[in-house]
Backbone as CSV, one residue per row, in Angstrom:
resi,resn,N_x,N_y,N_z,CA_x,CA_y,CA_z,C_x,C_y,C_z
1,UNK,-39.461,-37.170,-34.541,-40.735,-37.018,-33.858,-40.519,-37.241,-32.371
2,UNK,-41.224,-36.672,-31.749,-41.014,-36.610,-30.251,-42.299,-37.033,-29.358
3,UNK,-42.300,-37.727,-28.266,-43.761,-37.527,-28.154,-43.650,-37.084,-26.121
4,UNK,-44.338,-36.111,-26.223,-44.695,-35.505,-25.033,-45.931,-35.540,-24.039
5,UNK,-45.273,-36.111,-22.952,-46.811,-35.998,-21.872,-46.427,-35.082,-20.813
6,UNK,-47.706,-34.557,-20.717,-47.878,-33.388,-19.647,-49.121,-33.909,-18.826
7,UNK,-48.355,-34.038,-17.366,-49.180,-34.133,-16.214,-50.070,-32.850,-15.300
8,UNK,-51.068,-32.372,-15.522,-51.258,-31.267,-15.258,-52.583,-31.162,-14.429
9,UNK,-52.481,-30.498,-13.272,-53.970,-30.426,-12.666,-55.343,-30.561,-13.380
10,UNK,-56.272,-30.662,-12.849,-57.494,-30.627,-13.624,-57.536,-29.158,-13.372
11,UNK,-57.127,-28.370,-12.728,-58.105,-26.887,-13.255,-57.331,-26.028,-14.028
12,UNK,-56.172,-26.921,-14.731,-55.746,-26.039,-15.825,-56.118,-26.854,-17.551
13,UNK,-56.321,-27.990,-16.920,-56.829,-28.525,-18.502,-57.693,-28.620,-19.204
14,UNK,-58.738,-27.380,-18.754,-59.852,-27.273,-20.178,-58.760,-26.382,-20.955
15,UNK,-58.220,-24.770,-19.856,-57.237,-24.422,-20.917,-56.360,-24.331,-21.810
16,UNK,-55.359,-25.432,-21.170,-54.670,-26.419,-21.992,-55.222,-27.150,-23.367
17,UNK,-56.054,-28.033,-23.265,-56.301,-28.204,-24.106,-57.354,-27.407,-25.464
18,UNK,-57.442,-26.323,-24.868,-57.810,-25.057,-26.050,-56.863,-24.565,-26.371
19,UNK,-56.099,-24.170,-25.524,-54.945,-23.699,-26.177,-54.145,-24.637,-27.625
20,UNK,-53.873,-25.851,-26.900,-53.396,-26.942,-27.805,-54.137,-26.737,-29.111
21,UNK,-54.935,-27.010,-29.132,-56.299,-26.999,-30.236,-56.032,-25.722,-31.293
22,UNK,-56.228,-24.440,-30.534,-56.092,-23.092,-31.310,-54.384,-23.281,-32.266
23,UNK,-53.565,-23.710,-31.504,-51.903,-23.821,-32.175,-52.293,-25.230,-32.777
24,UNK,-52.833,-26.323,-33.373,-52.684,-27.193,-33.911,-52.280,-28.338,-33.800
25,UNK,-51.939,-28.493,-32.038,-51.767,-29.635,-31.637,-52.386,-30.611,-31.391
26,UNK,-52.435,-31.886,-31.573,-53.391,-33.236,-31.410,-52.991,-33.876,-29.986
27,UNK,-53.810,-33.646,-29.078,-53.450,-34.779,-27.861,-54.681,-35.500,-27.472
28,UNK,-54.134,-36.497,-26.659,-54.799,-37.334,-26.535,-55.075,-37.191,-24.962
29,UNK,-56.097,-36.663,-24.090,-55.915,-36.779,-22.583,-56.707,-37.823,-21.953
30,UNK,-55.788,-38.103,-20.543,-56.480,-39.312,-19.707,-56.530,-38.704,-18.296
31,UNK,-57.653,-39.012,-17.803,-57.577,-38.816,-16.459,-56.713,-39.459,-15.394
32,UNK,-56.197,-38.688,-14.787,-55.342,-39.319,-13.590,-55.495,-38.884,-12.317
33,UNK,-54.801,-39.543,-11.205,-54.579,-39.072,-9.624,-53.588,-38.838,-9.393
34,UNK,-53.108,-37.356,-8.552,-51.435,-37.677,-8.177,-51.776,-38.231,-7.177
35,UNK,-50.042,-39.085,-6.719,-50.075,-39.502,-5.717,-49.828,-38.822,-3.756
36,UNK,-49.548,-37.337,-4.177,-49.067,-36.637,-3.379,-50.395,-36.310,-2.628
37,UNK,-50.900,-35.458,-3.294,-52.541,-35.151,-2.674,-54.013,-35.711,-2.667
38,UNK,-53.411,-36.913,-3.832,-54.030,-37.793,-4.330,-56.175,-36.982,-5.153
39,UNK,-55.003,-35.819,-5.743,-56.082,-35.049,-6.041,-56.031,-35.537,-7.375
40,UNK,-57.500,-35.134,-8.166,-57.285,-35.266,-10.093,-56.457,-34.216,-10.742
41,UNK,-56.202,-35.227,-11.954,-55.006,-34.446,-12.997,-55.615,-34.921,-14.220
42,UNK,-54.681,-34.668,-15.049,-55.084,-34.854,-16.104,-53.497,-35.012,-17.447
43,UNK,-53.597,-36.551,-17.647,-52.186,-36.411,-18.234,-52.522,-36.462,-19.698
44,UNK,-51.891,-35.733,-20.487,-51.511,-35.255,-22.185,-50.885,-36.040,-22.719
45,UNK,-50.897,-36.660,-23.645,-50.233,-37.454,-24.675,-50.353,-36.441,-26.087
46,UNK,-48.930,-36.049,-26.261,-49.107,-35.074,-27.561,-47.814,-35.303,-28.509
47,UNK,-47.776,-35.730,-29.510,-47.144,-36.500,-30.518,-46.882,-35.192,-31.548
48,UNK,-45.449,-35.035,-31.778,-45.522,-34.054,-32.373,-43.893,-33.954,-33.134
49,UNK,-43.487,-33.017,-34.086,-42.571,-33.034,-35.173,-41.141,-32.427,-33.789
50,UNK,-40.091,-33.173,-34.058,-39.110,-32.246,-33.275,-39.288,-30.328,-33.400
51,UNK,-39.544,-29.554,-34.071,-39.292,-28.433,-34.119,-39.931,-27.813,-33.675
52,UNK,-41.051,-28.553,-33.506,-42.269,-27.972,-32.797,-42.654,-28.271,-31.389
53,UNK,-41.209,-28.751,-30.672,-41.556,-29.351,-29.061,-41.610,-28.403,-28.416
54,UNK,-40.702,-27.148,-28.439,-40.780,-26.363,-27.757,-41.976,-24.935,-27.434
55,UNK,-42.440,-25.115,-28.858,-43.937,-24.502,-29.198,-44.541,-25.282,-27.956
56,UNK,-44.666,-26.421,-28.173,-45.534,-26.930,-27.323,-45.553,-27.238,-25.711
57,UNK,-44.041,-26.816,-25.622,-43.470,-27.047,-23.961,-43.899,-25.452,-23.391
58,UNK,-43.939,-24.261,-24.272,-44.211,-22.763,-23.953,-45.751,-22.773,-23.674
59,UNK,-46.836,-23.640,-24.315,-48.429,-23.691,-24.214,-48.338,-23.937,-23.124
60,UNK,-47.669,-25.227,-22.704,-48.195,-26.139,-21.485,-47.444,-25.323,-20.678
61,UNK,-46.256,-24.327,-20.631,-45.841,-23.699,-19.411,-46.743,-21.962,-19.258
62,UNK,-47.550,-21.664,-20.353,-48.582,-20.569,-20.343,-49.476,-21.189,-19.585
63,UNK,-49.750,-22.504,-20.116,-51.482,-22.467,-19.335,-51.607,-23.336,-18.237
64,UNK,-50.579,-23.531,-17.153,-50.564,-24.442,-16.055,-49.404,-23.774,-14.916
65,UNK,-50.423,-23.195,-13.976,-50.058,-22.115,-13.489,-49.594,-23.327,-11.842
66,UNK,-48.676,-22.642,-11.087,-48.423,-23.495,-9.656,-49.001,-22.196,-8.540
67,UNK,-50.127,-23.217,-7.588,-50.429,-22.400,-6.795,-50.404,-22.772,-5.231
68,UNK,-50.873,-22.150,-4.578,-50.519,-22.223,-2.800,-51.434,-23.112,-2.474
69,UNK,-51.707,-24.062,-2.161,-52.407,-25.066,-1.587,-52.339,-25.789,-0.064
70,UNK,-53.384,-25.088,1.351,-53.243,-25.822,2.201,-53.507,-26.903,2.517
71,UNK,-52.982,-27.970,3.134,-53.209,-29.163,3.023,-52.864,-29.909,4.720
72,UNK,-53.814,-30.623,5.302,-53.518,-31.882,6.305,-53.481,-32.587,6.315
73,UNK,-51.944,-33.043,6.365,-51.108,-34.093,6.430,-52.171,-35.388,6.895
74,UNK,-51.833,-36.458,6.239,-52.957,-37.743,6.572,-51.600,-38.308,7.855
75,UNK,-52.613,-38.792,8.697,-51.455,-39.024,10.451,-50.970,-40.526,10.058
76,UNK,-50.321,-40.987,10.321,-48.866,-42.160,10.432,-49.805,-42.967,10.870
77,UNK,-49.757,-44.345,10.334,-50.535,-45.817,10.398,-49.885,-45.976,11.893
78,UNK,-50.860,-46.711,12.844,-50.315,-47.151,14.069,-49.589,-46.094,14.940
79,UNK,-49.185,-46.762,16.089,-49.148,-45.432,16.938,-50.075,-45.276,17.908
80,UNK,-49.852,-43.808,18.731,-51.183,-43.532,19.909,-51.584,-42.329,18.687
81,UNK,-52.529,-42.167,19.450,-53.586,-41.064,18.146,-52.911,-39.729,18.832
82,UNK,-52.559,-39.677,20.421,-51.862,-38.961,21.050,-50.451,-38.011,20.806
83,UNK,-49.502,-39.236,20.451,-48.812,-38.401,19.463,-48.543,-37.586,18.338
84,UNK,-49.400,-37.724,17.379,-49.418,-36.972,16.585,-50.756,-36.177,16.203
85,UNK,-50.488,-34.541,15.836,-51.496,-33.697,15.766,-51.131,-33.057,14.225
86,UNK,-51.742,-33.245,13.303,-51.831,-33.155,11.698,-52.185,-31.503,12.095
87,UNK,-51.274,-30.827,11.376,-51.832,-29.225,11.105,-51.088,-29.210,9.887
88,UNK,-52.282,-27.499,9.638,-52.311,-27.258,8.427,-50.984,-27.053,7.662
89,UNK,-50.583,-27.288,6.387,-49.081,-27.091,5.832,-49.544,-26.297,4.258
90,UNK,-48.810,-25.453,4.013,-49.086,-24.290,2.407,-48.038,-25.391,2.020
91,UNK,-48.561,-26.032,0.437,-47.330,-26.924,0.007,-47.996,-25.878,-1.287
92,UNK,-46.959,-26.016,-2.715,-47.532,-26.074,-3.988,-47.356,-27.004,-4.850
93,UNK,-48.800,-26.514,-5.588,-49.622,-27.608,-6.164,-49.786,-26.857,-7.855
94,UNK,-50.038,-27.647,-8.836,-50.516,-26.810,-10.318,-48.934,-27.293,-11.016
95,UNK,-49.184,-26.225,-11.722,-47.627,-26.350,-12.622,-47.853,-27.742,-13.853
96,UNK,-46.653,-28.206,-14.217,-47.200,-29.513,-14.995,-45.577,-30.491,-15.268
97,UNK,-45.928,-31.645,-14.998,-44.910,-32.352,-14.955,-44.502,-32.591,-16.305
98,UNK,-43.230,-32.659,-17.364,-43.610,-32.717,-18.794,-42.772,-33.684,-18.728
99,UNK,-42.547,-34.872,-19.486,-41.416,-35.699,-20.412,-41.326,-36.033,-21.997
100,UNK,-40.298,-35.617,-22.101,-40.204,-35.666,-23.813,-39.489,-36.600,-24.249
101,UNK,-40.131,-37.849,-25.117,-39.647,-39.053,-25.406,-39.223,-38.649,-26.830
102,UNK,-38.317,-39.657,-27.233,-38.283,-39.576,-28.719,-39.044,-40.888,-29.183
103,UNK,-39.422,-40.478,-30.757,-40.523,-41.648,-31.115,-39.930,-42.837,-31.949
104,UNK,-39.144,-43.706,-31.890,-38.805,-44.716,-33.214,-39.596,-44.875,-34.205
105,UNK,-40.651,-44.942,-33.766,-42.088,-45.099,-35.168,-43.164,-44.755,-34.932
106,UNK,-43.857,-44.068,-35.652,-45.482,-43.993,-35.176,-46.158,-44.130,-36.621
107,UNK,-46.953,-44.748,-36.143,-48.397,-45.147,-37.394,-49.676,-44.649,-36.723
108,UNK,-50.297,-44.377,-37.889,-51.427,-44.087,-37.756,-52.519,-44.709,-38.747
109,UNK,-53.680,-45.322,-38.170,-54.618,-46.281,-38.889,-55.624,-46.066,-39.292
């Protein structure tokens, strides 16, 4: 048994988790913040049979797309306000962070 979390924007995880749902997967989601843009996410807890990880690594790489996101830089603590001028930067953002643990035991109650 393996158990997998996927870190994934919020505007891909209503799909995600329909998708999950339609193929038979059980997860468990929690809301989160990244720390980069310090925008919402949404991380997956999905517990599942080894043979079927990769079923489930192909959902989460269908339905969590990476996109162009402009963003201004937050300016450096201290300092003259003079030196530094924050402009706009295209970083990307979306996609989904995955890690696949293996499980020693799981119960269910």
């Amino acid at each position: 048994m393996k158990l997998v979390i996927a870190v994934v924007q919020d505007k891909d995880s209503n799909r995600l988790s329909n998708a999950l749902i339609k193929e038979g997967f059980r997860a468990t989601k929690l809301a989160s913040t990244g720390g980069f843009l310090r925008a919402g996410n949404t991380t997956f807890i999905i517990g599942t049979e080894d043979e079927r990880v990769n079923e489930a690594l192909q959902i989460i790489k269908e339905n969590c797309k990476i996109r162009e996101q402009v963003v201004t830089p937050v300016s450096p603590m201290g300092g003259t306000t003079d030196s530094y001028i924050p402009f706009p930067v295209e970083v990307q953002v979306g996609g989904a962070a995955v890690f696949v643990l293996p499980v020693e035991q799981f119960e269910h109650f």
